[in-house]
N, CA, C and O of each residue as an XYZ file, in Angstrom:
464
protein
N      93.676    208.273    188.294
C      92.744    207.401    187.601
C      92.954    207.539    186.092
O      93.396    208.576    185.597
N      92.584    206.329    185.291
C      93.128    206.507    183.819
C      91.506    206.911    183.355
O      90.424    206.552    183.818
N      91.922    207.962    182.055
C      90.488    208.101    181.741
C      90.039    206.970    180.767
O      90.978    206.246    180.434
N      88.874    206.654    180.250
C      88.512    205.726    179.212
C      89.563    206.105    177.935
O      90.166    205.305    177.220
N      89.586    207.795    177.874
C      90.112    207.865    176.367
C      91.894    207.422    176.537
O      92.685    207.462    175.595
N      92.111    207.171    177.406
C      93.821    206.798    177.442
C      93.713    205.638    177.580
O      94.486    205.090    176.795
N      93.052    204.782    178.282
C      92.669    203.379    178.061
C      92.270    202.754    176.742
O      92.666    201.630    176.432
N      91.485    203.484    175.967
C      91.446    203.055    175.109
C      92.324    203.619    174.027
O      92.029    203.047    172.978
N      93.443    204.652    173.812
C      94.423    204.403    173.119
C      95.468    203.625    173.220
O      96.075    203.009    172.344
N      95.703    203.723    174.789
C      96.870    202.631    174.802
C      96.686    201.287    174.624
O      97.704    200.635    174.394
N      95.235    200.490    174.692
C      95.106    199.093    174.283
C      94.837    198.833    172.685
O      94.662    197.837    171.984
N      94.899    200.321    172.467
C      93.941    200.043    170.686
C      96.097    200.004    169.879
O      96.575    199.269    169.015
N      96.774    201.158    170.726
C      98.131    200.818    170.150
C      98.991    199.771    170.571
O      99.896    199.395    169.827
N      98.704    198.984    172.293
C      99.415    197.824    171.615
C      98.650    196.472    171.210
O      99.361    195.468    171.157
N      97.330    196.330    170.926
C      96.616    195.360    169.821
C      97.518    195.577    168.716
O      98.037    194.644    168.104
N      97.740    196.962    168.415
C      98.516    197.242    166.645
C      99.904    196.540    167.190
O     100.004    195.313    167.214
N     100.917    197.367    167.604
C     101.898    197.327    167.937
C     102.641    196.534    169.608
O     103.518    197.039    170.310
N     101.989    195.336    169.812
C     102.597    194.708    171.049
C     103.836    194.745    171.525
O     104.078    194.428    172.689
N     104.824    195.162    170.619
C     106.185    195.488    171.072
C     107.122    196.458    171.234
O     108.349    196.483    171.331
N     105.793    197.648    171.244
C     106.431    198.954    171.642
C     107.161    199.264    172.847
O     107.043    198.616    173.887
N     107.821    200.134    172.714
C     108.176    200.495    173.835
C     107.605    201.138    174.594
O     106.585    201.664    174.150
N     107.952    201.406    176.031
C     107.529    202.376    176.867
C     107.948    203.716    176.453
O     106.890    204.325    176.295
N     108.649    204.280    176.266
C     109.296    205.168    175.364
C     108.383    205.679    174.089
O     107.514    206.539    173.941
N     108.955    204.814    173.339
C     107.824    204.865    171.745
C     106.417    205.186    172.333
O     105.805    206.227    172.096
N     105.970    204.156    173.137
C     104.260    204.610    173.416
C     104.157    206.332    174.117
O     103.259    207.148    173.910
N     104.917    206.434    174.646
C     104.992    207.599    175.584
C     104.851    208.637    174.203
O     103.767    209.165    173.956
N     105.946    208.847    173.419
C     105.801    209.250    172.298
C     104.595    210.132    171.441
O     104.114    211.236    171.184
N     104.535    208.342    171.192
C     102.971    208.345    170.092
C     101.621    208.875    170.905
O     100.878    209.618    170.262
N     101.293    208.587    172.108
C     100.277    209.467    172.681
C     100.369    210.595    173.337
O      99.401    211.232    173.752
N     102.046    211.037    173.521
C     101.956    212.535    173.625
C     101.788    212.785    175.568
O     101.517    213.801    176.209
N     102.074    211.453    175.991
C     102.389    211.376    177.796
C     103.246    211.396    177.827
O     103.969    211.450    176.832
N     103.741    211.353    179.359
C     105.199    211.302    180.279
C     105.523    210.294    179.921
O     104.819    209.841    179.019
N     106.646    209.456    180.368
C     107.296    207.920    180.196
C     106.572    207.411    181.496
O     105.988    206.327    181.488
N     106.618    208.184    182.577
C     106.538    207.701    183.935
C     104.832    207.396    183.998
O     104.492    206.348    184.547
N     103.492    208.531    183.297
C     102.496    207.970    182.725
C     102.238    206.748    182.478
O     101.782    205.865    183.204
N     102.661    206.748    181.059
C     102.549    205.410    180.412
C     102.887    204.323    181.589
O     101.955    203.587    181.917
N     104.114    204.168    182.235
C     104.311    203.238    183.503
C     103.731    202.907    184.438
O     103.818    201.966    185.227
N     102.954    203.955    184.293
C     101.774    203.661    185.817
C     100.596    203.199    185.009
O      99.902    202.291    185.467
N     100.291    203.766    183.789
C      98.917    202.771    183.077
C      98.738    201.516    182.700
O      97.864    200.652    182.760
N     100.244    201.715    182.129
C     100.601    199.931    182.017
C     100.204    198.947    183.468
O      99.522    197.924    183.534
N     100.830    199.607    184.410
C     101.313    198.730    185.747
C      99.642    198.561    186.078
O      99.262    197.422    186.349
N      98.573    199.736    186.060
C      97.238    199.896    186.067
C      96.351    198.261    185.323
O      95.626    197.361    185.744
N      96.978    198.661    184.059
C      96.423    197.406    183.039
C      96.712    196.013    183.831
O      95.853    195.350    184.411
N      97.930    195.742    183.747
C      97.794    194.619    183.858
C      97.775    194.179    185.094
O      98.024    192.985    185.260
N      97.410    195.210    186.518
C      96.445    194.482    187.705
C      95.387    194.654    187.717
O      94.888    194.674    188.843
N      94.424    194.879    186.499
C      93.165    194.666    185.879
C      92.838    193.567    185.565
O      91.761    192.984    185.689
N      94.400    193.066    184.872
C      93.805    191.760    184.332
C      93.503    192.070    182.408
O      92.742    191.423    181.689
N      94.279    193.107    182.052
C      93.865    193.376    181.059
C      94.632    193.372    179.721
O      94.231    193.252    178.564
N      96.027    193.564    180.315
C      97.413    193.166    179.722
C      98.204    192.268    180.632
O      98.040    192.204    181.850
N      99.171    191.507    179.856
C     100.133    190.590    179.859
C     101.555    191.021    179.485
O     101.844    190.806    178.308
N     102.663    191.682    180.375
C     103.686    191.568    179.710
C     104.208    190.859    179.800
O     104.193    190.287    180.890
N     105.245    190.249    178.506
C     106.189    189.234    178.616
C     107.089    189.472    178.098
O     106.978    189.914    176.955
N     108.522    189.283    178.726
C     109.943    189.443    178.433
C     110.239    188.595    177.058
O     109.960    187.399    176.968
N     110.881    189.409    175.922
C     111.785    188.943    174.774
C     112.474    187.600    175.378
O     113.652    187.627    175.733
N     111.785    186.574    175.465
C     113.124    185.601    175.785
C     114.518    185.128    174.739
O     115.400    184.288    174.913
N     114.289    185.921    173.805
C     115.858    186.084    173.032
C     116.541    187.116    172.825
O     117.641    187.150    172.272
N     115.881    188.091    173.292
C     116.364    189.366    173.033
C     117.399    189.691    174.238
O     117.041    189.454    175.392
N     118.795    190.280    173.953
C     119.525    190.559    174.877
C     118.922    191.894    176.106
O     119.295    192.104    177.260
N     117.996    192.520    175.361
C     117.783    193.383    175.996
C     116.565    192.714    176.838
O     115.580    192.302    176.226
N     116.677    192.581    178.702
C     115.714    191.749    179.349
C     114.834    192.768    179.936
O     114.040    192.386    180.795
N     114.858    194.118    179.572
C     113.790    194.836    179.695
C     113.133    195.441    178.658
O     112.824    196.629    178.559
N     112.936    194.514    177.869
C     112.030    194.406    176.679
C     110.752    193.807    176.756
O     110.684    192.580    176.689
N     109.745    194.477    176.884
C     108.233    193.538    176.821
C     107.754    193.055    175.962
O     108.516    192.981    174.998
N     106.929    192.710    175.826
C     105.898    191.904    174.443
C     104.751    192.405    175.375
O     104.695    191.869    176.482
N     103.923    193.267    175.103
C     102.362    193.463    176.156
C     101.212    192.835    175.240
O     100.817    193.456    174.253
N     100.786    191.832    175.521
C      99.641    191.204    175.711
C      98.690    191.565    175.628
O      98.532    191.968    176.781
N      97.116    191.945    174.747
C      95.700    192.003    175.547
C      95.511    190.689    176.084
O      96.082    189.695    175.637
N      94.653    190.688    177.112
C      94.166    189.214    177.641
C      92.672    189.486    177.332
O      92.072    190.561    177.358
N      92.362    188.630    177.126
C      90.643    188.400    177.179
C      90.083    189.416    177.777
O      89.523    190.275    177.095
N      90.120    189.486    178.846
C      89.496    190.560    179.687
C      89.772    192.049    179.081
O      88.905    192.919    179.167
N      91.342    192.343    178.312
C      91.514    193.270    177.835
C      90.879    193.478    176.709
O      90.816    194.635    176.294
N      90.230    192.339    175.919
C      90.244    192.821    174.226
C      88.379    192.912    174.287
O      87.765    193.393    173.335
N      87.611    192.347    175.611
C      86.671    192.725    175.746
C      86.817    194.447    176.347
O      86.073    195.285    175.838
N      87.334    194.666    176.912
C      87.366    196.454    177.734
C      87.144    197.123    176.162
O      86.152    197.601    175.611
N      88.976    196.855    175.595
C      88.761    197.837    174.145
C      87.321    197.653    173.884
O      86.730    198.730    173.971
N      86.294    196.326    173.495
C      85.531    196.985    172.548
C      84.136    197.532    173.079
O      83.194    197.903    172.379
N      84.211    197.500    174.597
C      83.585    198.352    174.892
C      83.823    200.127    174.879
O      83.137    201.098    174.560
N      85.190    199.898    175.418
C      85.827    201.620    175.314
C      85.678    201.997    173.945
O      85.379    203.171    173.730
N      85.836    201.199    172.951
C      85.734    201.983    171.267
C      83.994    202.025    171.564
O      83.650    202.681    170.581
N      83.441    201.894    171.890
C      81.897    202.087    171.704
C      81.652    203.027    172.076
O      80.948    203.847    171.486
N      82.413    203.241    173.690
C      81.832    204.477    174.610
C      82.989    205.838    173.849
O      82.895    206.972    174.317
N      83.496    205.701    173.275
C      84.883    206.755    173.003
C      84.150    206.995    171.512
O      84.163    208.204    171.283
N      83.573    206.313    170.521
C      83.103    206.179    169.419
C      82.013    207.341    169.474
O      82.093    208.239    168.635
N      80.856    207.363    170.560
C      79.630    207.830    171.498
C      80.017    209.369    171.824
O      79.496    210.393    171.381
N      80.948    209.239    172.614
C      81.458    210.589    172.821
C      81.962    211.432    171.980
O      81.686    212.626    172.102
N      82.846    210.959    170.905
C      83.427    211.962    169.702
C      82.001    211.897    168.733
O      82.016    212.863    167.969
N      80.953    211.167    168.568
C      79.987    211.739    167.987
C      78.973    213.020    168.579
O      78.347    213.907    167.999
N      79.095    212.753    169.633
C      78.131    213.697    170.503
C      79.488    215.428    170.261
O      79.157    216.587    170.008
N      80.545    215.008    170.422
C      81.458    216.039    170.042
C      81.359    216.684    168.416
O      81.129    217.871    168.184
N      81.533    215.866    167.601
C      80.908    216.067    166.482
C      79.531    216.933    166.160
O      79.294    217.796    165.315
N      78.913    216.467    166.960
C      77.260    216.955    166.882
C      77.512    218.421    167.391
O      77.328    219.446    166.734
N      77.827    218.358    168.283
C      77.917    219.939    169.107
C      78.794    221.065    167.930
O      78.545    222.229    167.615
N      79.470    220.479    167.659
C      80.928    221.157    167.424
C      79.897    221.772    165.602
O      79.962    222.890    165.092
N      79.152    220.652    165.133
C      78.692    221.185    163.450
C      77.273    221.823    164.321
O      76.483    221.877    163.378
N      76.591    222.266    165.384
C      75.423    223.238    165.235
C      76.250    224.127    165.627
O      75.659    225.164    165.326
N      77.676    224.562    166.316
C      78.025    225.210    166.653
C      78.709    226.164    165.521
O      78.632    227.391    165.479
N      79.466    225.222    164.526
C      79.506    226.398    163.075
C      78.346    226.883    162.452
O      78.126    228.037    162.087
N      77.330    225.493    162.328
C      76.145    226.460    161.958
C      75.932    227.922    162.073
O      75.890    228.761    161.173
N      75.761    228.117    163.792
C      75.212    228.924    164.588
C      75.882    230.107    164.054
O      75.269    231.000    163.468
N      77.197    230.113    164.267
C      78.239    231.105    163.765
C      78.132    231.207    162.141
O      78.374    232.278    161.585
N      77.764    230.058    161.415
C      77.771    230.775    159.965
C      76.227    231.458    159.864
O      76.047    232.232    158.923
N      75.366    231.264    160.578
C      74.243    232.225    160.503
C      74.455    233.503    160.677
O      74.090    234.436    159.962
N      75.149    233.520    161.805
C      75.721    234.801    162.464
C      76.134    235.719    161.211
O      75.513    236.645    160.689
N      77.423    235.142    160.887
C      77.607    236.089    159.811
C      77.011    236.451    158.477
O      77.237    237.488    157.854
N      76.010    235.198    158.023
C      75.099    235.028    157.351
C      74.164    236.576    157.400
O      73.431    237.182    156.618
N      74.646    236.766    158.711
C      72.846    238.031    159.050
C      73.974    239.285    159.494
O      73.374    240.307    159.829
N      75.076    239.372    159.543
C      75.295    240.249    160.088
C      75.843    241.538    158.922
O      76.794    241.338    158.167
N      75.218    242.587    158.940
C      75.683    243.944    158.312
C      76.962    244.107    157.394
O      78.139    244.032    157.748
N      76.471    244.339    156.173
C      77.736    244.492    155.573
C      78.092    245.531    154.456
O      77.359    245.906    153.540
N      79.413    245.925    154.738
C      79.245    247.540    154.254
C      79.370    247.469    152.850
O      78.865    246.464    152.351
N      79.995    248.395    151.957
C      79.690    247.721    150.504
C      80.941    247.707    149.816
O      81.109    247.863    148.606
N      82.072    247.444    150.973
C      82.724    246.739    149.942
C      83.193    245.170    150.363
O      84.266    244.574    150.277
N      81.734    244.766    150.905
C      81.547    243.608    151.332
C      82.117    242.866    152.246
O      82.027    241.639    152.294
N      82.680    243.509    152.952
C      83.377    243.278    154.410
C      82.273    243.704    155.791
O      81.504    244.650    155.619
N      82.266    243.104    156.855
C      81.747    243.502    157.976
C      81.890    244.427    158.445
O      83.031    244.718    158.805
N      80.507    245.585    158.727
C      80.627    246.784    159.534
C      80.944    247.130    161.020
O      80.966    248.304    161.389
């Protein structure tokens, strides 16, 4: 199953970049090649991408990937829910230095100002 957060990088990079490669994308998000191939193949029996062959390009396994409608509505829900989650990550992550700069805030210190 693809998670939201790979769904929504791979449609947010090819909105940018529609003529990446499978390769290149594999790359830039740091997956397998064979990944990326199955998310793609995922997408667009969603209904969410469109690939289409370079019709001038010698190379005929060259795509052009598409959002379709259906896709460019998903992204902007996934940037909402992915937006939601790295704030709630955010949130946790700054009471959590807090917590720890209290810590050391209170904790014993000998005198040449280092921790006992």
């Amino acid at each position: 199953m693809l998670s939201d957060e790979a769904r929504y990088k791979i449609l947010k990079t090819l909105e940018i970049n529609p003529d990446i490669s499978q390769r290149q994308l594999a790359g830039e998000l740091g997956i397998s090649l064979g990944k990326v191939n199955f998310c793609l193949q995922a997408l667009i029996e969603k209904g969410m991408i469109k690939a289409r062959n370079f019709t001038k390009s010698d190379n005929k396994t060259h795509y052009l990937y598409v959002l379709t409608p259906t896709g460019i509505e998903s992204k902007a829900a996934l940037t909402k829910r992915f937006l939601a989650s790295k704030v709630a990550e955010y949130k946790a992550l700054k009471t959590e230095i807090e917590e720890l700069q209290r810590e050391i805030d209170l904790a014993p210190q000998d005198s040449s100002g280092t921790e006992s």
